[in-house]
N, C-alpha and C positions, 0 to 999 in steps of 0.2 A: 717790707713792701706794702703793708696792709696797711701801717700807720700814715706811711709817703699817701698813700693811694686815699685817706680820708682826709688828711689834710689837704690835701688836691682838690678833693671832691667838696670839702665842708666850704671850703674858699671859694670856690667856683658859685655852688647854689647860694650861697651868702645874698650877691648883688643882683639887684633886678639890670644893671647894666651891663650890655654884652662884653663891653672895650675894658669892663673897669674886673669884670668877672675872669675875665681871660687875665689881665693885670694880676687880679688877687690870688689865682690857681695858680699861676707862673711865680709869685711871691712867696707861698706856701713851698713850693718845690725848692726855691729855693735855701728858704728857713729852713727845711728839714736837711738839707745835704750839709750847710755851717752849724746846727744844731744837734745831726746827728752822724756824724762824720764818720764813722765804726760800720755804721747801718749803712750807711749808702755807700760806702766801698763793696758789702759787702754784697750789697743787693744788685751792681752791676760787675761786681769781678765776673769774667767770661768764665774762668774756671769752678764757679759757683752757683752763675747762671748763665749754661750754655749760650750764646746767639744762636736763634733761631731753633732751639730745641730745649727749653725750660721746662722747670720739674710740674708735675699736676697743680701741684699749689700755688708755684709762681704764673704761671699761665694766664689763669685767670683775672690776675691781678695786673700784670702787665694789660692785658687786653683791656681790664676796666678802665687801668691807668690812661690807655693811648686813646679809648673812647672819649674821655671827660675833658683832657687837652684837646684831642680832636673838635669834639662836638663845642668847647667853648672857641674854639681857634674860629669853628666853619661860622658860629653866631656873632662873633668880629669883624668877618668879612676873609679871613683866611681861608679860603677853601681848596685847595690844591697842597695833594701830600707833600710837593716840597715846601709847603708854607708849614707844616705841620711839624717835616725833620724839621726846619731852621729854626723852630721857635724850642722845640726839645734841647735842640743843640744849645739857643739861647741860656735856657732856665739850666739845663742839667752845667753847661761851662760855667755860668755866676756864680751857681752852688760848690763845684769846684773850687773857682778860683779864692770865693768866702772862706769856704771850710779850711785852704791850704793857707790863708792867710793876707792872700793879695791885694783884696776889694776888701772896705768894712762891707758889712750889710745894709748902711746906707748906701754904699757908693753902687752896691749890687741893685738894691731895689730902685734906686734912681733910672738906673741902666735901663733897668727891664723896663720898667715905666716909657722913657724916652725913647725906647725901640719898637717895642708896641704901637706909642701912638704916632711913630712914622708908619710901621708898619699896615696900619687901619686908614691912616690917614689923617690921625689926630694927633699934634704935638701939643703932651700935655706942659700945662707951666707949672706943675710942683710936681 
């Protein structure tokens, strides 16, 4: 979770752009779930890490996690928690669907791209 949670973060502060930082953290999340497929099973198996009752260490990290999506979602224009689950839901299902084989990582990061900039308001053309 610490590694998901800096690649998250490294991505996000990267861009002076709100629309493109949210892009890149949502990319990052993705990269690391078809990248690191072992780790990110095991980082949300419930029997690993309870819902709703995670260990000292994961705590933190979650929280930082859902601040850094959060706080770049709200600088997008996202600002309402179900804008917050639906973009979770976005990134964490691509990285899914990557990791299990369904999407390449282009067809993922396209997605995310083209959802986003419905999302914001901006359809990007690459």
């Amino acid at each position: 979770m610490a590694e998901l949670l800096d690649a998250v973060r490294s991505s996000v502060t990267a861009s002076d752009d709100a629309r493109d930082a949210l892009v890149e953290g949502g990319s990052a999340y993705v990269r690391f779930a078809a990248e690191h497929p072992h780790a990110f099973d095991v980082i949300y198996d419930p029997t690993v890490c309870v819902p709703g009752a995670p260990t000292e260490t994961m705590a933190p990290l979650i929280d930082e996690l859902e601040s850094v999506l959060g706080s770049a979602a709200q600088a997008a224009g996202l600002d309402g928690p179900d804008d917050v689950s639906a973009l979770w839901g976005l990134v964490h299902g691509l990285g899914t669907l990557t990791a299990a084989g369904h999407l390449t990582m282009d067809e993922a990061l396209a997605a995310l791209r083209a959802t986003i900039g419905r999302l914001v308001g901006v359809v990007p053309t690459a």
